[in-house]
C-alpha positions in Angstrom: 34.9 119.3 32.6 38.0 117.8 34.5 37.1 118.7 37.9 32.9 119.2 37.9 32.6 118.2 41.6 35.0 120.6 42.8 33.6 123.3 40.3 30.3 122.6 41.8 31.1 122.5 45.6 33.1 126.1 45.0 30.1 127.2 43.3 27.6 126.3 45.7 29.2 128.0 48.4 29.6 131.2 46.5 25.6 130.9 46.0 25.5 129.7 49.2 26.9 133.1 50.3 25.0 135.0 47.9 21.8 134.1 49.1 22.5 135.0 52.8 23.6 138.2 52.3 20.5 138.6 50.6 18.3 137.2 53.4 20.0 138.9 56.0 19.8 142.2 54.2 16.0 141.7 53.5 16.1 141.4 57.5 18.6 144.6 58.6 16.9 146.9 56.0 13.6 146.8 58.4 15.4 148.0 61.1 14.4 151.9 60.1 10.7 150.5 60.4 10.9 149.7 64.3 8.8 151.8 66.1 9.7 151.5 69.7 12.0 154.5 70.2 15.2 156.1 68.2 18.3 156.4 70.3 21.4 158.2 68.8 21.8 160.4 65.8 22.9 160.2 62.6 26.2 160.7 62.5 26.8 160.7 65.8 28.6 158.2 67.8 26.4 155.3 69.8 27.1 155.5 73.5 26.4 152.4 76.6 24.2 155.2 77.5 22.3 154.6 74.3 22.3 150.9 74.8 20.5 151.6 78.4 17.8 153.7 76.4 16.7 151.2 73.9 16.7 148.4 76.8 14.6 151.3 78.8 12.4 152.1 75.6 11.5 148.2 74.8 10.5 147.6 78.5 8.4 150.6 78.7 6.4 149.3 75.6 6.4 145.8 77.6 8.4 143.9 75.6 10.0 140.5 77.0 13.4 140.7 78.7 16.6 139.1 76.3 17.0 141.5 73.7 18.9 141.2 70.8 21.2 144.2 69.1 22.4 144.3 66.1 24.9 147.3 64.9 27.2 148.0 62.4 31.0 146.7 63.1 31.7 150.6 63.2 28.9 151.0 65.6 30.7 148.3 68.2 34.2 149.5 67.6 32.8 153.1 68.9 30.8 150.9 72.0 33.6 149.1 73.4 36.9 151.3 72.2 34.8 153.9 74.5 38.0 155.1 77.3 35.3 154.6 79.8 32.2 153.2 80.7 32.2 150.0 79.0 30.4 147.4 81.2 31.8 143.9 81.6 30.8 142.0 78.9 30.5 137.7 79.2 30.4 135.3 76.0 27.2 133.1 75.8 28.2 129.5 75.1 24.6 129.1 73.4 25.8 131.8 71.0 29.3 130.5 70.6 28.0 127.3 69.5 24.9 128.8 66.8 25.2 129.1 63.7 25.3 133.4 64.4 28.8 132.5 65.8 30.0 134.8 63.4 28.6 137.4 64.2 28.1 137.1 68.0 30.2 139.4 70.2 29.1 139.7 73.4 25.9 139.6 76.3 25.4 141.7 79.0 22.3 142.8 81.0 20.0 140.8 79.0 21.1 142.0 75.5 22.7 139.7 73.4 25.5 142.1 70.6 25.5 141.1 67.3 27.6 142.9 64.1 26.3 142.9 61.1 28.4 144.7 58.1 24.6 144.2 55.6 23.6 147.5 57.2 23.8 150.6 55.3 27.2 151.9 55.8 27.8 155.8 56.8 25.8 158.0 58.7 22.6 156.3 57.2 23.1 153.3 59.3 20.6 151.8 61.6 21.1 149.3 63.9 18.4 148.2 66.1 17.8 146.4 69.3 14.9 144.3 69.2 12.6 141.3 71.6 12.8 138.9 68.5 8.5 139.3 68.4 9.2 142.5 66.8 11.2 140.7 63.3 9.5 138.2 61.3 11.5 135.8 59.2 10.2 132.6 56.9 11.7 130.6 55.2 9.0 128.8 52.5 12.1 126.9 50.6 15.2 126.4 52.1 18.5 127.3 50.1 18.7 124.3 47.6 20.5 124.1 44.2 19.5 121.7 41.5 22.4 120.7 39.1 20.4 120.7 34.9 23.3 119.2 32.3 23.0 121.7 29.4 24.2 119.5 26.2 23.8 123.1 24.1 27.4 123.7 24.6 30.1 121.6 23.0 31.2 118.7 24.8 28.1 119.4 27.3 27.9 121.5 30.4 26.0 121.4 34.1 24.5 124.3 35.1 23.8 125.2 38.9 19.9 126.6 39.3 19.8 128.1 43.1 16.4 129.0 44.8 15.6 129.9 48.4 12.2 131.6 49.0 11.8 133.5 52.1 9.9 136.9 53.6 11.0 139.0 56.1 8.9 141.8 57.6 8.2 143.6 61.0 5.6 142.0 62.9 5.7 144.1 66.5 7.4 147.4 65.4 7.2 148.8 69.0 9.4 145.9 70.4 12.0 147.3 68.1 13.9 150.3 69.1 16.0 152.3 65.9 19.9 152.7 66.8 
């Protein structure tokens, strides 16, 4: 009552939050429905030679050139902590400046490294590089919350109603490669 705007702005980006962990888990959890190859093991630790294979995989079922990977922040610790074998990697100003900043690591070769800590943890994780043809995101409604005063309460009260509607799904499985 004393401070609703600064209630509400802390409350909308805790929502705010909320609701893109939940879209971007809707997304990851598709990764184990690619269809375009499997490279690793579970429980075993990704290799560069792995990353050559899923490049290798999605260009032998013809899919377009800039991939995208996305892996676990264990997964890249394992990639680039490697004692050998790790290629140059460059920084993509393009990325730098999206709103994936976050997230962004690294290109190199054509694949653009993304971590993403919404994938299953432990030796169930999959990661995936992808041609972004193989993911299908839409997003119907963006994020929006409406503020409703609820004068049930004594002294009144606002309450924050948040809605985003979205679908993910897989739309070219075999331009998708499981990591």
């Amino acid at each position: 009552m004393s401070d609703p705007f600064g209630g509400q702005r802390d409350a909308s980006a805790d929502l705010g939050r909320v609701f893109a962990v939940k879209a971007d888990t809707a997304c990851v959890s598709l990764f184990s429905s690619l269809t375009g190859g499997t490279v690793g093991s579970a429980g075993g630790t990704l290799t560069w030679a792995n990353v050559q294979r899923a490049a290798a995989y999605l260009r032998a079922n013809y899919a377009p050139g800039n991939y995208i990977c996305v892996l676990r922040p264990e997964h890249w610790y394992y990639l680039t902590s490697a004692s050998s074998g790790v290629p140059t990697l460059m920084q993509s100003p393009a990325w730098q400046d999206s709103l994936a900043a976050n997230f962004y690591q690294a290109s190199w070769g054509g694949i653009d490294f993304f971590v993403d800590g919404n994938i299953t943890s432990g030796t169930a994780a999959v990661g995936a590089m992808f041609h972004a043809d193989a993911m299908a995101f839409d997003l119907r409604k963006p994020f929006g919350i409406e503020v409703q005063r609820d004068a049930s309460r004594g002294g009144g009260g606002y309450e924050l109603n948040a809605t985003m509607w979205f679908g993910a799904g897989v739309y070219r499985p075999t331009f998708g490669v499981q990591m």
